[in-house]
C-alpha positions as CSV (number, residue, x, y, z in Angstrom):
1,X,0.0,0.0,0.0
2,X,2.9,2.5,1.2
3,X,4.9,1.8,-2.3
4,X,1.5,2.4,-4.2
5,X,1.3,5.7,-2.6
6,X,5.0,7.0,-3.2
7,X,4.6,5.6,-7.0
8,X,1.7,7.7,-7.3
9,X,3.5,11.2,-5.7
10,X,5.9,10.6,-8.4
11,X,3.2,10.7,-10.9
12,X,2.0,14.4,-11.8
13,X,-1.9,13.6,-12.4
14,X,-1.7,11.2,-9.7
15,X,-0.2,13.7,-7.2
16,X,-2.8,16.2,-8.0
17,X,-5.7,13.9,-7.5
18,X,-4.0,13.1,-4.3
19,X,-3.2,16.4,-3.0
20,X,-7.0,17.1,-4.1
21,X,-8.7,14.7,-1.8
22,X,-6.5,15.6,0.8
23,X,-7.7,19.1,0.6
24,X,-11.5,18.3,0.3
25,X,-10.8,16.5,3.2
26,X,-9.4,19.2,5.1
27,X,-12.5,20.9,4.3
28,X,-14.6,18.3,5.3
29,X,-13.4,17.9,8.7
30,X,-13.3,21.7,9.3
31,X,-17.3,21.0,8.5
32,X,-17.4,18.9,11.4
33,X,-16.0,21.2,13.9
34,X,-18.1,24.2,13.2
35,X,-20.7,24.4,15.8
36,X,-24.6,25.2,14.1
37,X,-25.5,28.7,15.3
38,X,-27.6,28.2,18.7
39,X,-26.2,25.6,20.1
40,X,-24.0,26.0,23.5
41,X,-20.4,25.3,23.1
42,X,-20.0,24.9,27.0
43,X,-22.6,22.2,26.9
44,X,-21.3,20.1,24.2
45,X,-18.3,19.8,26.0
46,X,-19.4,19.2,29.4
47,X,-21.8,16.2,27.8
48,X,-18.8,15.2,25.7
49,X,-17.4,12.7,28.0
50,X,-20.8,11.1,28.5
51,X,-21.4,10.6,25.0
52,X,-18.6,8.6,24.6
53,X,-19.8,6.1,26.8
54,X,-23.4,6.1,25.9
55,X,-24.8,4.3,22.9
56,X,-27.5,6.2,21.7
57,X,-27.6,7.0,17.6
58,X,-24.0,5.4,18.0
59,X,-24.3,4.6,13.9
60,X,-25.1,7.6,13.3
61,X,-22.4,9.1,15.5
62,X,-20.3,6.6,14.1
63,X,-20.9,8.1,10.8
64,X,-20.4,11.7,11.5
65,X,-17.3,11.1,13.0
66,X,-19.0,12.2,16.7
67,X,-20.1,15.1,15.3
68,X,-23.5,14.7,15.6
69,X,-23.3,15.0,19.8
70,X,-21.5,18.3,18.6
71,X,-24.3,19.4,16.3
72,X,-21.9,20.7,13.9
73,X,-23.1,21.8,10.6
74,X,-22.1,18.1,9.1
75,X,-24.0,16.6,12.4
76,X,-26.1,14.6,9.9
77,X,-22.7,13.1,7.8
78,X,-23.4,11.2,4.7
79,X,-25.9,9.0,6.9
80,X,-28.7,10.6,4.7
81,X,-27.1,9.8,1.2
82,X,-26.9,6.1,2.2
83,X,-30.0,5.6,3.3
84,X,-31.2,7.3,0.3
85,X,-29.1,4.9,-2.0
86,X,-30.5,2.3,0.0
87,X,-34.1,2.9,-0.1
88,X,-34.0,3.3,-4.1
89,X,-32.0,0.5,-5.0
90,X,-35.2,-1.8,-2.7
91,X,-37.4,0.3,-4.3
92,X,-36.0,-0.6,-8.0
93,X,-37.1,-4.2,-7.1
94,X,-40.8,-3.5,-6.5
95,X,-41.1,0.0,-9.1
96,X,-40.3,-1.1,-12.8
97,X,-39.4,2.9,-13.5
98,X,-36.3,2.5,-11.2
99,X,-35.7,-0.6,-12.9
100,X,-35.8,0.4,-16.3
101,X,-33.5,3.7,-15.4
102,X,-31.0,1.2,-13.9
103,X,-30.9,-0.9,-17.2
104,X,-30.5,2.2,-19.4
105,X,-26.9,3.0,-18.8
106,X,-25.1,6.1,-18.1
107,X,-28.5,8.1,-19.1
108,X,-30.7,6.4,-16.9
109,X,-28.1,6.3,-13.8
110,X,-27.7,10.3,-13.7
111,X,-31.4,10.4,-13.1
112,X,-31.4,8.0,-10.3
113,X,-28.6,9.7,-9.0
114,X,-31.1,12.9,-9.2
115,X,-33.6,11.1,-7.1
116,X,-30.8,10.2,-4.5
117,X,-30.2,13.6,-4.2
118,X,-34.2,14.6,-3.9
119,X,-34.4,11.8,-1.1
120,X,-31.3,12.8,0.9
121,X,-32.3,16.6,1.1
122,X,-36.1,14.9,2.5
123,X,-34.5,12.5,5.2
124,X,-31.8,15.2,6.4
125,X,-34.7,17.7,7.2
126,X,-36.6,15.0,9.1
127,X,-33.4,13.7,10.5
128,X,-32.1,17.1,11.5
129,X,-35.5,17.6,12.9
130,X,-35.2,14.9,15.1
131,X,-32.4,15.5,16.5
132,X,-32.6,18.7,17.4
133,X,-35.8,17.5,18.9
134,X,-34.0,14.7,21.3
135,X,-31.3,17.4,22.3
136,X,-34.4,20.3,22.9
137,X,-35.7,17.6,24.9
138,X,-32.4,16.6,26.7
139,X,-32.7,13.1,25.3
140,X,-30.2,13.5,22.9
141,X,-27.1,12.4,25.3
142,X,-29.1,10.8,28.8
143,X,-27.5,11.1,31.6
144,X,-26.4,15.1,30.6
145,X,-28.1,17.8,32.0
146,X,-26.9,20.9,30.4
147,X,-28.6,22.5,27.8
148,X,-27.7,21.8,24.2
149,X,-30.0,24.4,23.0
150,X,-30.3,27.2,25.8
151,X,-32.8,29.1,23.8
152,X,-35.2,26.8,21.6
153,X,-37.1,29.5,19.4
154,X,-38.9,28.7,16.6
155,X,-36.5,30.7,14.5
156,X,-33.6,29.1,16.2
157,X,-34.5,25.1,15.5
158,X,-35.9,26.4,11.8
159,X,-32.4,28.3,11.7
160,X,-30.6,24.8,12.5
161,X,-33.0,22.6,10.8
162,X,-31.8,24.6,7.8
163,X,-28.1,24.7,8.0
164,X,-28.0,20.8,8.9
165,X,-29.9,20.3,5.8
166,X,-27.8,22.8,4.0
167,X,-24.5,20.5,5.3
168,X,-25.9,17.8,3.7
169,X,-25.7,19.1,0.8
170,X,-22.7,20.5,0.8
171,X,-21.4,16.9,1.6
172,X,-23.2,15.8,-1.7
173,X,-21.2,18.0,-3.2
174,X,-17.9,17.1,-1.6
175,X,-18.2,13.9,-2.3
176,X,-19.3,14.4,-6.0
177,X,-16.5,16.5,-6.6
178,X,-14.0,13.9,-5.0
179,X,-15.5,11.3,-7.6
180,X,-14.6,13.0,-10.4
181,X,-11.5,14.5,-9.2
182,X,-10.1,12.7,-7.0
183,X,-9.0,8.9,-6.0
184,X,-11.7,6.5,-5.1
185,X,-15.3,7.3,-4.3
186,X,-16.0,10.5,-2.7
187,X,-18.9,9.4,-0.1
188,X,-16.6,6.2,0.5
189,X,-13.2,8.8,1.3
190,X,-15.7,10.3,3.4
191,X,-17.0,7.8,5.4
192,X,-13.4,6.4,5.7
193,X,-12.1,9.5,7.5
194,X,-15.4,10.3,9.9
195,X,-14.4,6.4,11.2
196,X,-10.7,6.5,11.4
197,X,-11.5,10.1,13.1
198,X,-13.3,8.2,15.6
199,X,-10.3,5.6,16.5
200,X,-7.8,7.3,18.2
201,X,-10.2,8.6,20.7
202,X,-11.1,5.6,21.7
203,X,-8.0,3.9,21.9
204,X,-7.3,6.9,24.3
205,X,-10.1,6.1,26.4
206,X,-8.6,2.3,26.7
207,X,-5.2,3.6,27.5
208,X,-7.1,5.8,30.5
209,X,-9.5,3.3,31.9
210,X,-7.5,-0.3,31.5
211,X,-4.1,0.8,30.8
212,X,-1.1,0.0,28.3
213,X,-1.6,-3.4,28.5
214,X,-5.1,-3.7,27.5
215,X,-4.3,-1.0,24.4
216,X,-1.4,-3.1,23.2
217,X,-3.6,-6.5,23.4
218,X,-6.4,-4.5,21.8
219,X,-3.9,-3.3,19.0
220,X,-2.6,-6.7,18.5
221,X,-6.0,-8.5,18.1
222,X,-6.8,-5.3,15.8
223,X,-3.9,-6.3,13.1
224,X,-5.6,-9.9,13.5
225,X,-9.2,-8.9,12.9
226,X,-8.1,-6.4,10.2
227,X,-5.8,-8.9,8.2
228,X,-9.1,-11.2,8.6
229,X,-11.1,-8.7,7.2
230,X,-8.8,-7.9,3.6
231,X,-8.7,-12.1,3.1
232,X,-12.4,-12.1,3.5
233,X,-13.3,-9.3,2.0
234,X,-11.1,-10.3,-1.5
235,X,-12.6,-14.0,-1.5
236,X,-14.7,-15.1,-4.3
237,X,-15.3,-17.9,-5.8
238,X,-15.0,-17.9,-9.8
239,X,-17.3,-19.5,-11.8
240,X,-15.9,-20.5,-15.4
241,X,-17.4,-19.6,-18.2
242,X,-16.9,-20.7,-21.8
243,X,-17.8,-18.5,-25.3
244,X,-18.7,-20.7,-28.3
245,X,-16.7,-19.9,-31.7
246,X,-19.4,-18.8,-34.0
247,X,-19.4,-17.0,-37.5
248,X,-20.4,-13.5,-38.4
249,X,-19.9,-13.2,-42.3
250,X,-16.0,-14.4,-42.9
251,X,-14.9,-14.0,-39.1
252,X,-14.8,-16.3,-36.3
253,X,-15.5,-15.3,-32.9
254,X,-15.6,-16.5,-29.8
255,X,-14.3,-19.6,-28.4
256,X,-12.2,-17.7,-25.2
257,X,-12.8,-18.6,-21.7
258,X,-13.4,-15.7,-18.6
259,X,-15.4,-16.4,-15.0
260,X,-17.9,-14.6,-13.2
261,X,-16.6,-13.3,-9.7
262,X,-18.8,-14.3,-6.7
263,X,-17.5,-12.3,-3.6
264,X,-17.7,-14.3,-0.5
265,X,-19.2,-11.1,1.1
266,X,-21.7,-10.3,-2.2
267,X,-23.3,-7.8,0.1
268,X,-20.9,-5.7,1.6
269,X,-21.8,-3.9,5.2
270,X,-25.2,-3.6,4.2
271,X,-26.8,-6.1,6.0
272,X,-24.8,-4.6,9.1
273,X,-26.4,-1.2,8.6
274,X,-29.9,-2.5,8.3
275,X,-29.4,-4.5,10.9
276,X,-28.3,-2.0,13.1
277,X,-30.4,0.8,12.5
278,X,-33.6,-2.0,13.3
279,X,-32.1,-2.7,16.6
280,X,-32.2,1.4,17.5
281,X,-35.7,1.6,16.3
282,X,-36.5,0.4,20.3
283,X,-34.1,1.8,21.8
284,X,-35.4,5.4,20.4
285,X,-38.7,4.3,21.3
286,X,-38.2,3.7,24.5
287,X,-36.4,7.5,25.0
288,X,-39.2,9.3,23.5
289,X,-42.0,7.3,25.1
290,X,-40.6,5.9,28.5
291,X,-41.2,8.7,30.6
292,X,-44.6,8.5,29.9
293,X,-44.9,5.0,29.8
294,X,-47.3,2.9,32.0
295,X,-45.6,-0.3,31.5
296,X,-41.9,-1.9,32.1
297,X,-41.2,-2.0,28.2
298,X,-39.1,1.3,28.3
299,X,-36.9,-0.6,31.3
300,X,-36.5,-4.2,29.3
301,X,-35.5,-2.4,25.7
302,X,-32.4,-0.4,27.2
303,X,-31.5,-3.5,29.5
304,X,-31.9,-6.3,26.8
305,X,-31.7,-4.5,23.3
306,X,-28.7,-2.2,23.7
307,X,-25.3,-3.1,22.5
308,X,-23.5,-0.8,25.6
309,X,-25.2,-3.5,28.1
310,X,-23.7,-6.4,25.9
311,X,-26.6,-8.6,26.7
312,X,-27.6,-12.0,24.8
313,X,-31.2,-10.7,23.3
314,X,-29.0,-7.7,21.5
315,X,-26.6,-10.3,20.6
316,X,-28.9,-13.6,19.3
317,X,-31.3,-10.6,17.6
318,X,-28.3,-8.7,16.0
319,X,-27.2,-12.1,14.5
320,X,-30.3,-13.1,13.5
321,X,-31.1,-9.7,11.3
322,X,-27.6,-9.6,9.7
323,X,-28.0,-13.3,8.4
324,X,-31.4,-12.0,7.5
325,X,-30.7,-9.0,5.6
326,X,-27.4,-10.5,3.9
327,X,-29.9,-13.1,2.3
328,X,-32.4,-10.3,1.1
329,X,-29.9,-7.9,-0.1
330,X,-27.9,-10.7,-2.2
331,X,-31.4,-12.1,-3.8
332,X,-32.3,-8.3,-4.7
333,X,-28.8,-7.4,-6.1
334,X,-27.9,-10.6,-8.0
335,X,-30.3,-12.3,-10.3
336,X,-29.2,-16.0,-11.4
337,X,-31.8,-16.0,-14.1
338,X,-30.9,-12.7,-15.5
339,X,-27.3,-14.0,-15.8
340,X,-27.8,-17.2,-17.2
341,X,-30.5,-15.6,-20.1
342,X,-27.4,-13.2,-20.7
343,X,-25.0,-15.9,-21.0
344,X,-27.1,-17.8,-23.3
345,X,-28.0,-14.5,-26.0
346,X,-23.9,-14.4,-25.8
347,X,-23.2,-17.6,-26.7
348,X,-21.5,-18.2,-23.2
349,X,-22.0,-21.3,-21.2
350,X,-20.8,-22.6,-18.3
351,X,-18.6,-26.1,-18.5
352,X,-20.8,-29.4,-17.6
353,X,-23.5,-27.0,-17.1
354,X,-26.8,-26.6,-19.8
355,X,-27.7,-23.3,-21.0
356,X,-30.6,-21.5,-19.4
357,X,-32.8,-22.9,-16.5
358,X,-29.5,-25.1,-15.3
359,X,-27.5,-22.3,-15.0
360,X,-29.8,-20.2,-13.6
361,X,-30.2,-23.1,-10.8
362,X,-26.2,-23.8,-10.4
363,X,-25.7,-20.2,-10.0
364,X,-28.3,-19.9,-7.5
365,X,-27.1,-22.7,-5.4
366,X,-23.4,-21.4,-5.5
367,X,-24.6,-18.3,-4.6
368,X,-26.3,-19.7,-1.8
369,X,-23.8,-21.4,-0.2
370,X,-21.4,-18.4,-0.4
371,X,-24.4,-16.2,0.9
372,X,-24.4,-18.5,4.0
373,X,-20.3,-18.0,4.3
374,X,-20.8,-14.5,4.0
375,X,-23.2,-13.9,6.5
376,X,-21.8,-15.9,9.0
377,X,-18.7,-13.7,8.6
378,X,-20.4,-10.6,8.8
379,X,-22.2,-11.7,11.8
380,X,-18.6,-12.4,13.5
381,X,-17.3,-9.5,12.8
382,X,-20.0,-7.3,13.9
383,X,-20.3,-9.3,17.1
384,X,-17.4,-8.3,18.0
385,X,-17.7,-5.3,19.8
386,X,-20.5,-6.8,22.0
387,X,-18.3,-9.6,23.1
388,X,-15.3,-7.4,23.9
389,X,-18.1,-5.2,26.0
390,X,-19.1,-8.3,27.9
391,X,-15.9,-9.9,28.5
392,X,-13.6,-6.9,28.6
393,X,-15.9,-4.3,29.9
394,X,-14.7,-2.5,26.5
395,X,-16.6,0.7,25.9
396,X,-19.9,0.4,23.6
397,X,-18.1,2.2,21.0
398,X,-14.9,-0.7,20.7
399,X,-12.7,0.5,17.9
400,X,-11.7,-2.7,16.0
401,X,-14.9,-4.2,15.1
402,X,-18.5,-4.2,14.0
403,X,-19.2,-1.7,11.1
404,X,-16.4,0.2,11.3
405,X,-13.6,-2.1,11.1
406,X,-15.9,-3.4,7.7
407,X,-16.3,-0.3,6.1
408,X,-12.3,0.8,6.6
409,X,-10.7,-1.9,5.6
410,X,-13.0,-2.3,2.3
411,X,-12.6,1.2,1.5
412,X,-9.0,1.4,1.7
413,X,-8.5,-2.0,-0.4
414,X,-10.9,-0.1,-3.2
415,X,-8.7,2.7,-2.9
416,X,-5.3,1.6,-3.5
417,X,-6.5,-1.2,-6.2
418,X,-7.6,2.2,-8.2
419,X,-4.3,3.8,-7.4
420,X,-2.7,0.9,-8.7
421,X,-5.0,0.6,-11.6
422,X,-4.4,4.2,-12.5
423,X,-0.3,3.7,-12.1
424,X,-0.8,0.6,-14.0
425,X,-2.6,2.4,-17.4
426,X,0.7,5.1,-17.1
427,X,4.1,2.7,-16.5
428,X,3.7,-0.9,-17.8
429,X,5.9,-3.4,-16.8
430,X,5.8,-6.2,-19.4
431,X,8.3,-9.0,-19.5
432,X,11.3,-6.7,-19.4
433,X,11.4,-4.6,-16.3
């Protein structure tokens, strides 16, 4: 990774797409540390040190790079964009417009894109709504008493509302503008430095509370789980497939061999997200609605359903959703009959296998046994920061695990196989070096 990097310095283009993300990146983290007008900078420190240990909107948090207990004018992050990618790639499997755009190329992707960008502006004013709502309310961090928002006009929350929306935005465009000229993907860059923004903090808080010891354990197991990550995260399983020489006037074409790629981990952190965000559905629930509440529910939800309490309902339930949500987002994302029909108007075949309904059927079952690899890998991973809460007494938001540790590592291998890519297309090295 380190030699990819210095090859690309000593490229020109390459250095200036480099130096450019750095600098959009500079900018982006300036974002974070701007305070929205009306909100009490002596608060937001004194509650600092109780957000850290409390688990509420921690994915969020998570990805704002702990901005969001700030409410900073990036509070919101690029949460909004994903969920907004999210909602419209389910919704291309039960509308047949967003399935159609999808199939139309380059034409038909800029205006889902468009809609992305309609949807995120929607959920970051609801989102910005209510959070500003939970930190009016005191709700936002429990356990801190000073207020967020000392004076909660209606032209001071409309005046925040607005600028957290406008952030959003403005994080859109960021990322946009790191796409095209940059390295990588923009809103991937992004999230990749609100999370590694997020680690040194905490391994702070391990070296304060359990010492050197613990940190150097905890950085040792960290290399393990990380180099367990990149192996995972770059297995597939290649299916061969086999082009048939055919005629076309006095040419012959045809009759090479490639393979189709199945990743091990077809769905990425997805399922992880989903799964994560359906477990705080409760848990915000039970803050809005427990004071009130007649009944114990409020008391069971933040003892059994919360990650920081590490107990084995949030555990069994969190494993259950992400092998859940890895099987629904791989069925929605990769269609075995849709590749097999393709195959067969090419001319391509699989070896041993028939053309059309067979290899629709071997593909599926491949795919499902892979799935079933996947999930249970994704399910380890993420489980990780609950067992180190539970046997360690780790802090709810453990570093080297769970989302995070998914989300850096496949990031950064994206990253540098681009870089590499890039170098690649400028200095060939054939047989003579």
């Amino acid at each position: 990774m380190l030699t990819a990097f210095l090859r690309a310095f000593r490229t020109p283009d390459l250095r200036k797409k480099l130096l450019f993300t750095v600098f959009i990146v500079a900018v982006f983290r300036l974002g974070q540390q701007l305070p929205t007008p009306g909100v009490s900078e002596s608060a937001v420190n004194t509650c600092e040190g109780i957000a850290k240990s409390s688990n509420v909107l921690q994915l969020v948090n998570l990805f704002s790079g702990n901005s969001l207990t700030k409410l900073t004018v990036f509070a919101l992050g690029i949460m909004p964009y994903i969920t907004a990618s999210i909602i419209l790639q389910l919704l291309a499997v039960v509308i047949p417009r967003l399935e159609t755009l999808r199939q139309e190329g380059q034409t038909g992707q800029a205006k889902i894109t468009q809609y992305t960008r309609y949807l995120t502006i929607g959920l970051a004013i609801l989102q910005s709504t209510g959070i500003i709502a939970l930190a009016r309310s005191g709700n936002l961090i429990p356990g801190c008493t000073a207020k967020l928002i000392p004076n909660p006009t209606i032209f001071t929350i409309t005046t925040m509302v607005i600028i957290m929306t406008a952030g959003t935005a403005v994080i859109m465009w960021l990322g946009e503008l790191l796409t095209d000229r940059g390295v990588g993907n923009g809103m991937s860059i992004m999230i990749f430095t609100q999370i590694i923004a997020v680690i040194p903090g905490q391994f702070q808080l391990i070296y304060n509370q359990k010492g050197a010891f613990v940190l150097a354990m905890v950085l040792i197991v960290g290399v393990a789980i990380i180099a367990f990550v990149a192996l995972m995260e770059q297995a597939q399983r290649r299916i061969p497939i086999q082009y048939a020489k055919r005629m076309v006037g006095r040419r012959m074409y045809g009759g090479t061999s490639t393979y189709i790629p199945l990743k091990v981990n077809q769905a990425g952190v997805i399922p992880v997200i989903f799964a994560s965000s359906l477990l705080y559905i409760p848990q915000l629930a039970a803050q809005l609605f427990g004071h009130n509440a007649i009944s114990g529910w409020p008391n069971w939800v933040s003892l059994n359903l919360s990650g920081q309490n590490a107990r084995p309902a949030y555990a069994v339930a969190f494993f259950v959703l992400i092998l859940f949500f890895t099987y629904f987002y791989v069925s929605i994302t990769f269609n075995p009959t849709e590749v097999a029909d393709g195959m067969k108007k090419s001319g391509g075949f699989i070896p041993g296998i028939r053309p059309g309904g067979p290899t629709a059927g071997y593909l599926s079952h491949v795919l499902s046994r892979l799935t079933a690899a996947g999930a249970l890998y994704l399910s380890l991973v993420a489980l990780i920061p609950v067992v180190a809460i539970g046997l360690l007494g780790a802090t709810a938001q453990f570093p080297l695990g769970g989302t995070s540790i998914l989300i850096a590592v496949g990031v950064g291998l994206d990253t540098v196989k681009q870089i590499e890519s890039q170098l690649q297309q400028r200095n060939y090295e054939g047989f003579l070096r």
